[in-house]
N, C-alpha and C positions, 0 to 999 in steps of 0.2 A: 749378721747377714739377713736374719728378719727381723725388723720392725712394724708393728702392730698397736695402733694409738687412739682409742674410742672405735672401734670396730662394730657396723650393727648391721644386720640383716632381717629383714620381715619377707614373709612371703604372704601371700595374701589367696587363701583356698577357700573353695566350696563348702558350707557346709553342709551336709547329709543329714536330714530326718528320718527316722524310720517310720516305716507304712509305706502303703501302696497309694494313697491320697496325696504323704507329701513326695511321696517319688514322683509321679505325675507333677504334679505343682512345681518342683523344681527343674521340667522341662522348659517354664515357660518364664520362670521366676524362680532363683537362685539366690540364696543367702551367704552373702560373702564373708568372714572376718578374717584379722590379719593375724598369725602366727609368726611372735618374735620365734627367731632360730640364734641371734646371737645380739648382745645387748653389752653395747658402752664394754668392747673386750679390747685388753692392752696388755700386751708380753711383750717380747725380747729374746733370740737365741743368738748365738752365736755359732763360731766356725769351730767345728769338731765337740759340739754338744749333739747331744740326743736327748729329747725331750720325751717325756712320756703324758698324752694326753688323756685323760680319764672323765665316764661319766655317763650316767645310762642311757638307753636307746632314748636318740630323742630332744640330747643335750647343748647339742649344735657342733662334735667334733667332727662328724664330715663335712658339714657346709664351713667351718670353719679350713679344715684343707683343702676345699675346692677351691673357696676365693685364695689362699695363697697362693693355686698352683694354674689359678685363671680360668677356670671353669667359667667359676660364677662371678658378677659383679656386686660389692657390698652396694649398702644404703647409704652408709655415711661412714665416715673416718676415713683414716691413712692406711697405706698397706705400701711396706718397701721389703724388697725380698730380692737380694743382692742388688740395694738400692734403685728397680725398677719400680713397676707397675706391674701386678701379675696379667692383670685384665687388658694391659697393653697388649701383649703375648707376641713380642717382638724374638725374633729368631734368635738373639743374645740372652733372653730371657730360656726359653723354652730347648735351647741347647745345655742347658744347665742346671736344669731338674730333673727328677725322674719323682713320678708318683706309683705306689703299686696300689693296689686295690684287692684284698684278700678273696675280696667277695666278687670280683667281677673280671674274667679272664679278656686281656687287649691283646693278643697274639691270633693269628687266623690258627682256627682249629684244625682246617684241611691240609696246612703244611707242616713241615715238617720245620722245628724250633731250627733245625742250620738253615734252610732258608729263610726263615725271619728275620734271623741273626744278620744274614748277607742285603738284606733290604734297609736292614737299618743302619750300618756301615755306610753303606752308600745315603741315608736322611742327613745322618750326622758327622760325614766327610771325614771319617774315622781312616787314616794312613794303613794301609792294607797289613802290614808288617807289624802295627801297634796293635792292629783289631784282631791278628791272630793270636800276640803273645797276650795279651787280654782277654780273650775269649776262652781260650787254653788255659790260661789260671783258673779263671771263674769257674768253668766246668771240671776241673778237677778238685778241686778247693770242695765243689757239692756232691761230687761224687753221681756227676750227671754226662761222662761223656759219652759213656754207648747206648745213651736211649738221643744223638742227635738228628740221626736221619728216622726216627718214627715221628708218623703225624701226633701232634698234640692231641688230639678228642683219643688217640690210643693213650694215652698217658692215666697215669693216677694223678690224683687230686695233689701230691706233694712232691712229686715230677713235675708237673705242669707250673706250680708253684717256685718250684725251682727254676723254669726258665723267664717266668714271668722276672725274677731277681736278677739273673742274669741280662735279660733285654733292657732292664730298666738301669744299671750301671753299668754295660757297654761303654756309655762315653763321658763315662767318671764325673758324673754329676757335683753341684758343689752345695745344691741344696735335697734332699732325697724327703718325701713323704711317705710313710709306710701307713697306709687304713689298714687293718684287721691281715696284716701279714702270715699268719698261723691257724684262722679260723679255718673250722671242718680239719686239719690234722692230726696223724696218729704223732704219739708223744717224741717216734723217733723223729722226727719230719719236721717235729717245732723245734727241738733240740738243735739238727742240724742247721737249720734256720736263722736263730736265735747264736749261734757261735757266728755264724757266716755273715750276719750283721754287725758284731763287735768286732769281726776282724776286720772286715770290710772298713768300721769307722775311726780304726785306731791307724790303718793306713792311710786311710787318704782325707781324713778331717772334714768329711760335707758336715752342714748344718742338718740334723735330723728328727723329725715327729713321728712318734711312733701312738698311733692308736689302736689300742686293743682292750677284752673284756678277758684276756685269760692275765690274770696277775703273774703269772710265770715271768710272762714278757718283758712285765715293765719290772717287778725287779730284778731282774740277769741283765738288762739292758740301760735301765736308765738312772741316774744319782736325782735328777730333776723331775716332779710331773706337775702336773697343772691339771686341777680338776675342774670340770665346767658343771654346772647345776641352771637348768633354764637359762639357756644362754648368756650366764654370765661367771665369772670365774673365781671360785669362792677359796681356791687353795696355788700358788705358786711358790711351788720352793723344794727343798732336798726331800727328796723320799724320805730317808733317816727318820726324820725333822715331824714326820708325820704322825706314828708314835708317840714320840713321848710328849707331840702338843695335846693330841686329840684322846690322851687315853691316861688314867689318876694313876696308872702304876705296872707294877710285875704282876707275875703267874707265878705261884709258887704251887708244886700239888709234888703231893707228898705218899709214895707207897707203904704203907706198913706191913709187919713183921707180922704182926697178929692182927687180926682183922676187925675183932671186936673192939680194939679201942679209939676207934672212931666215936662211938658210944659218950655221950654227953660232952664230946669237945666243943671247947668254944674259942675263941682268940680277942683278946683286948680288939677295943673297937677302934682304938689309936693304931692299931697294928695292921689294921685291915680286915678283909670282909671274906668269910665263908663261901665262896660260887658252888661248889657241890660236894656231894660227900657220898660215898658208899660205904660200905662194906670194910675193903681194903683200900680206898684211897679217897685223898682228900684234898681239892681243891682251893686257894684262897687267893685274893685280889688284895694287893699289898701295895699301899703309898710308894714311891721311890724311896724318898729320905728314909723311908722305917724299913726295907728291904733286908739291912743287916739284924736288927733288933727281930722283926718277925721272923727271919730264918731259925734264928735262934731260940724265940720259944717253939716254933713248933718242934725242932730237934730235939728241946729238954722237955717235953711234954708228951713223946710219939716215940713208940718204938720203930723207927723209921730204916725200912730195907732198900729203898730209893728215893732221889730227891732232885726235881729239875726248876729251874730256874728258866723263865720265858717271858719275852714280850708278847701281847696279846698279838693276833692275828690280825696283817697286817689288812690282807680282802676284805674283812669284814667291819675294822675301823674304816676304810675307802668307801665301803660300798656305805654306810651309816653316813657317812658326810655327803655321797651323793644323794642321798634322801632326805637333806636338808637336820638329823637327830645330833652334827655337830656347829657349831659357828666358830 
């Protein structure tokens, strides 16, 4: 449903000197240069995936969903998105997405979300009969229907968020974008959120991008993400798959019984690597293959009263590849 093939965008901004000499100066004469935002980018989703798009401020994932959702127009490559033209923004196109935007409320604040709701019915020629039994799910399913006749700006931050969800699959989109869906809420409010989008895509199969910085999101949500680094796309494929490319092994850490014999341990080097050690527990970074082998000595080695077994965390291999420390 999307295809995306050599994708680039430059924008081209003022640059700013500091001082009061070159502020003057740039009244009269302005130094321009161009800022890639997205560079030679090529994906693929399909019908009933949810994508998880990842990558820090900066990295090109909003302009990247603006051009699919027609905002903006690229520089150069292809863009098909339910084999259109976003930037066409033809009424077959645009009756068939919805974008939300965590960070930027499109509902009027002065009304009240059931009148929004009744305006948009009538945008997207929604059969009176289907817009109620529709709208009736949606607002029960969030557990939003006795705040429908308050004005929005009376709303809390993850009410208002819940109607913005609700306005945006009204009319059962077939491609859905979600920017920063969860930002600024409390945990209960992402949770609800974050169910209400899996049920939502296991019903009705739109094609889905989700970008966000709270890793909660993308993994409850997505099997696929796609990491962007200066506009370009340095990781596509299974979350799973992320792990055990970008990282030499397990976490084993180990509680003991008596605390002092932490005291002069060491572990074969073939075994794996020491991360930290106290007192009463002990840390170690262990190969895959040698995972059963070092379990093993440290159990005959340690008088050991706990013992867990982990993959490293997953945030901070992500956030290490968006800083360019893996390839």
């Amino acid at each position: 449903m999307i295809e995306v093939r050599d994708l680039s965008k430059t924008f081209r901004v003022h640059r700013k000197q500091p001082g009061l000499v070159n502020s003057i100066k740039s009244l009269f004469h302005r130094e321009w240069v161009n800022n890639t935002a997205l560079d030679s980018v090529s994906l693929s989703i399909g019908k009933g995936e949810i994508v998880g798009l990842v990558g820090a401020n900066g990295a090109g994932k909003t302009t990247l969903v603006k051009i699919l959702s027609g905002i903006i127009h690229p520089d150069g490559g292809t863009v098909r998105v339910m084999g259109e033209n976003p930037w066409e923004r033809k009424n077959s196109f645009r009756k068939n997405i919805a974008l939300i935007m965590g960070q930027k409320a499109q509902r009027w604040w002065d009304l009240p979300a059931a009148d929004s709701f009744l305006l948009l019915r009538e945008i997207y020629g929604i059969p009176k009969d289907e817009f109620s039994k529709r709208l009736n799910r949606l607002t029960e399913t969030l557990d939003i229907t006795s705040k429908m006749d308050i004005q929005l700006r009376r709303l809390s931050l993850g009410e208002r968020m819940k109607m913005e969800l609700i306005a945006a699959l009204l009319h059962n989109p077939q491609v859905v974008f979600l920017d920063e869906p969860t930002i600024g809420l409390d945990i209960t409010s992402q949770r609800a959120i974050r169910q209400f989008i899996a049920d939502y895509r296991q019903e009705h199969e739109p094609a889905m991008i989700l970008t966000s910085h709270y890793m909660e999101d993308i993994e409850t949500l997505c099997k696929r993400i796609i990491i962007i680094r200066e506009g370009k796309i340095v990781y596509d494929g299974p979350l799973a798959d992320v792990v055990e490319k970008h990282t030499p092994g397990k976490i084993i850490t180990a509680t003991l019984s008596e605390c002092s014999l932490t005291e002069g341990f060491s572990i074969p080097s073939e075994l794996g690597t020491i991360i930290s050690t106290d007192n009463c527990r002990i840390t170690v970074q262990v190969p895959r293959p040698k995972l059963t082998s070092a379990t093993s000595y440290v159990m005959e080695h340690l008088s050991i009263s706990d013992l867990s077994i982990e993959e490293p965390d997953i945030s901070t291999i992500i956030e290490s590849i968006m800083r360019g420390h893996h390839e």
